[in-house]
C-alpha positions in Angstrom: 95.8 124.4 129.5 92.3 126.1 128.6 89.7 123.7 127.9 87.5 123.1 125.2 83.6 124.9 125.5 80.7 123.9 123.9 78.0 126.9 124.8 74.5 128.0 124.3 74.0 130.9 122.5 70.1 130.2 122.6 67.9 133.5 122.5 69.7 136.5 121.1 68.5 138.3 124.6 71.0 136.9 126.6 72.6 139.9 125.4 70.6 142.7 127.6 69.0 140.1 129.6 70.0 139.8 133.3 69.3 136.0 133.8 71.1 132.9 135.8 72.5 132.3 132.7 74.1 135.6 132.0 75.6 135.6 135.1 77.2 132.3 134.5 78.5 133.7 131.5 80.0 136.3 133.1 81.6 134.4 136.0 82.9 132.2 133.0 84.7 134.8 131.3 86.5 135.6 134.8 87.5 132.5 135.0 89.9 132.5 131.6 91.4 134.7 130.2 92.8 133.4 126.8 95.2 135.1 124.4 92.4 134.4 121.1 89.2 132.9 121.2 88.3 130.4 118.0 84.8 130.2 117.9 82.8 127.9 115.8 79.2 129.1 115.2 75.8 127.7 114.3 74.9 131.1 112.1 77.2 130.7 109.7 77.0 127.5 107.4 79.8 127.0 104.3 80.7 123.9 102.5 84.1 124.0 103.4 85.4 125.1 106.5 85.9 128.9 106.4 87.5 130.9 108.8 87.4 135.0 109.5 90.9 136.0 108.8 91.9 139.9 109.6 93.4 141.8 112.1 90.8 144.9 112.0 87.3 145.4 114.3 84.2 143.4 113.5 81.5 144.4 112.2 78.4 143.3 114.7 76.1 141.1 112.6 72.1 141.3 113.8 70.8 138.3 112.4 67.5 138.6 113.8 64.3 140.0 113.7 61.6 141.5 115.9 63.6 142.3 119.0 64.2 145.4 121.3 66.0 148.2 120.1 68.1 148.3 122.5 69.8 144.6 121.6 70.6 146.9 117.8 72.5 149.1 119.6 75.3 147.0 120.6 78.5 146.7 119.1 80.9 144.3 120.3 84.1 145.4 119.1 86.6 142.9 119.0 89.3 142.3 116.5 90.4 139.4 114.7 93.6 138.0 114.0 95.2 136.8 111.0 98.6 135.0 112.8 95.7 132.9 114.8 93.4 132.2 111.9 96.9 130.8 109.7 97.2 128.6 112.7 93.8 127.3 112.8 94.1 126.7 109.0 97.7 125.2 109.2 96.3 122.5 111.9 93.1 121.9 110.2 95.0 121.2 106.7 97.5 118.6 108.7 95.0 117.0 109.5 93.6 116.9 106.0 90.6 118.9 106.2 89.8 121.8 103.7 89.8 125.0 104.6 89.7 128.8 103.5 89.4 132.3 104.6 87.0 135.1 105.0 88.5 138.5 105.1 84.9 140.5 105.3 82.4 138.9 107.3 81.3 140.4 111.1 80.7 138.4 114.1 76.8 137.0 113.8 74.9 136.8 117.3 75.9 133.2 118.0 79.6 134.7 118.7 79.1 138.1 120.0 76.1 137.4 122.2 77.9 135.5 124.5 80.7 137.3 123.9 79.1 140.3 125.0 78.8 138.8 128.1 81.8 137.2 128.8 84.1 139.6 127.9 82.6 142.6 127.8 85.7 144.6 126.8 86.2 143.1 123.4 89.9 142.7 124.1 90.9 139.0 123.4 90.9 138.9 119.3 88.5 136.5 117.9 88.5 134.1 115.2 85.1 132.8 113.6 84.7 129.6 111.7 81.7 128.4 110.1 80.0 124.7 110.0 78.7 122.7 107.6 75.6 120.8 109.2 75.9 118.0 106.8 79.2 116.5 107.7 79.0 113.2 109.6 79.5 114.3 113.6 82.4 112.4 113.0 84.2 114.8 110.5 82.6 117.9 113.0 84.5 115.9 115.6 87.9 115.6 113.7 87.6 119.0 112.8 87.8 120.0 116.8 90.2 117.2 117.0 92.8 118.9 114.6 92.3 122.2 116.9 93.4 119.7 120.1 96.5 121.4 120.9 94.9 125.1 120.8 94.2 124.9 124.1 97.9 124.4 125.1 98.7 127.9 123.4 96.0 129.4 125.6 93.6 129.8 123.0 90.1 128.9 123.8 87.8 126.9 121.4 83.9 127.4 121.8 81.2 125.4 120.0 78.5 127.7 120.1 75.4 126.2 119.5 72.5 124.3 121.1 71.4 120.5 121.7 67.9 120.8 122.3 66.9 123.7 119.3 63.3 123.0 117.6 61.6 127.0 117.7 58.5 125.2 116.5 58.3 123.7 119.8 58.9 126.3 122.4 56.5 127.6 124.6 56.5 131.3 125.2 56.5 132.0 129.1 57.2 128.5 129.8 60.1 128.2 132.2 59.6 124.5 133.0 61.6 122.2 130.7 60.1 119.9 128.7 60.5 116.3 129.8 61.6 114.9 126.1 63.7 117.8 125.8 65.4 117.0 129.3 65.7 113.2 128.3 67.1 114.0 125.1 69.7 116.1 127.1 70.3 113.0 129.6 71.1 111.2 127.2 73.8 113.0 125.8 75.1 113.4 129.1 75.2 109.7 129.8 77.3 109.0 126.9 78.9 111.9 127.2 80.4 110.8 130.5 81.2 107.3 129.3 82.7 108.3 127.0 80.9 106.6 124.5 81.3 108.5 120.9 80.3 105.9 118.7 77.0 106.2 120.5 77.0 110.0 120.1 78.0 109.6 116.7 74.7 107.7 115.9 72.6 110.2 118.2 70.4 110.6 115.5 68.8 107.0 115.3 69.3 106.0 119.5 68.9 109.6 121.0 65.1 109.8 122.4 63.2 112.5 121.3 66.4 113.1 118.4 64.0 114.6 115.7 62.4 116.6 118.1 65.1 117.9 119.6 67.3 118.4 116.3 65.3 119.0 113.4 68.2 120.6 112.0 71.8 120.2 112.6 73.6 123.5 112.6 73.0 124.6 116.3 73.8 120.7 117.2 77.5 120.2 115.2 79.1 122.7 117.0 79.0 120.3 120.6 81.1 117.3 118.4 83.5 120.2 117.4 84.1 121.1 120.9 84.2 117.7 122.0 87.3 116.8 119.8 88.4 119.9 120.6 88.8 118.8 124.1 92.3 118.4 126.2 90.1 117.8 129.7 90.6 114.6 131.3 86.5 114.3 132.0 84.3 116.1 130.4 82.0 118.2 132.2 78.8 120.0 132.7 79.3 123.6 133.6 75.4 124.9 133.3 72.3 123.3 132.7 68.8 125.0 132.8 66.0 125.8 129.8 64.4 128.5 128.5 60.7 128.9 126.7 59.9 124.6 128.3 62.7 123.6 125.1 65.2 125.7 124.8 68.4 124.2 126.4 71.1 126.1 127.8 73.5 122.7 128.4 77.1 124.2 128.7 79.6 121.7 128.7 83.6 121.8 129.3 85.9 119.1 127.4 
C-alpha cells in the first residue's frame, strides 16, 4: 500500500538547488517506487477535472520567469500513460465527478520539479490532473477520495501544491519563518491530526492568518485532494521547514 503525498513544489529552484529539502526529496523518491505517479498540480486550473492522457514523452513546461538558465535546460522526460489515466477517469466518474482528457499538454513545474528530484530517471509514467480552485475543499476532497484505492495498485497520488503561498509577502533572504505563517501551518496540523475535516473544510473563516496565508486557492486544493486520497491509518508530517520567512515547505503523508 503506497500512501497518499501532499508536497511542496514551492520555488521552481528546488530543481538545481541543493537544499534540506532537495535532499528530502530525493531520500523520498528512494523510498517508493510506484508503477505510475498521478499527480494533481496547482499550475494547471480547468473547470472540469482534466487529466493528461498519452503514452508518449512530455514536453517540459517552464512556466516561469526570470530564473537561471541553467533551470531551462532541463527536460524531465517521463511518459504518460493512457491505461492509468482511463483508470483515474473510470474511478472519478463512479464516483460522479466529471472528467476529461488532455492529449497535448507537458508537465508544468509544479510536477516536474519535484519530479526532477525524486526520480531523476523519468522512468515511472506520469499522469497530470488539473484543479479547479473554486470547488468547495470538500469536492477537492472527494475528488482524492474517488482515487482512494490507487494506492493499493501501487500508484502514488501527490497533491502538489503549498499551504502557506502569498509571494506578496515573502521576504527575499529571509530564512526565518514567519510566525503567522508558522501558526497558520499549526493549525492545519492540529486538525489535521484529529482528524477534524469539518474544521479543515471551513479553514478559510477559523484558520489564523487564512487570508494571508491563502490569498488564492490553487497551491492550497491540492492538500484536501491528497488527504482523501489517503489509505494511511494517521496522517503524517514528513518535512516541515520555510523558505523566503513565508514560503512553506509542509510535506505531509495520508
Amino acid at each position: 500500500m503506497i500512501p497518499a503525498l501532499f508536497l511542496a513544489h514551492g520555488s521552481p529552484m528546488l530543481a538545481i538547488e541543493q537544499t534540506p529539502y532537495t535532499a528530502f526529496l530525493e531520500k523520498l523518491g528512494k523510498q517508493y517506487q510506484p508503477k505510475a505517479i498521478v499527480i494533481f498540480t496547482a499550475h494547471w486550473e480547468t473547470e472540469k477535472v482534466t487529466i493528461s492522457a498519452m503514452d508518449d514523452e512530455y514536453d517540459t513546461i517552464y512556466d516561469f520567469g526570470g530564473f537561471p538558465d541553467e533551470l531551462y535546460t532541463i527536460r524531465y522526460k517521463a511518459k504518460g500513460s493512457t491505461a492509468i489515466a482511463s483508470l483515474v477517469e473510470e474511478k472519478l466518474a463512479s464516483q460522479g465527478i466529471a472528467a476529461g482528457k488532455d492529449t497535448q499538454r507537458g508537465l508544468d513545474h509544479g510536477s516536474w520539479t519535484l519530479l526532477h528530484r525524486m526520480y531523476p530517471h523519468a522512468d515511472i509514467p506520469v499522469i497530470q490532473v488539473s484543479v479547479n480552485p473554486y470547488r468547495s475543499p470538500e469536492d477537492q476532497y472527494k475528488i482524492g477520495a474517488a482515487l482512494k484505492e490507487l494506492g493499493g495498485e501501487n500508484i502514488m497520488v501527490i497533491g502538489s501544491g503549498v499551504t502557506v503561498h502569498n509571494l506578496r509577502m515573502i521576504h527575499w533572504g529571509q530564512t526565518a519563518p514567519e510566525p503567522w505563517a508558522v501558526e497558520f501551518d499549526d493549525w492545519l496540523l492540529e486538525h489535521i491530526e484529529r482528524k477534524d475535516v469539518s474544521s479543515l473544510f471551513r479553514y478559510a473563516e477559523l484558520a489564523p492568518h487564512a487570508k494571508l496565508a491563502v490569498p488564492r486557492a490553487e497551491h492550497f486544493v491540492p492538500l484536501f485532494i491528497a488527504m482523501g486520497s489517503g489509505n494511511q491509518p494517521q496522517a503524517s508530517v514528513i518535512h516541515r521547514s520555510y523558505d523566503m520567512g513565508t514560503l512553506s515547505y509542509l510535506c505531509l503523508q495520508f
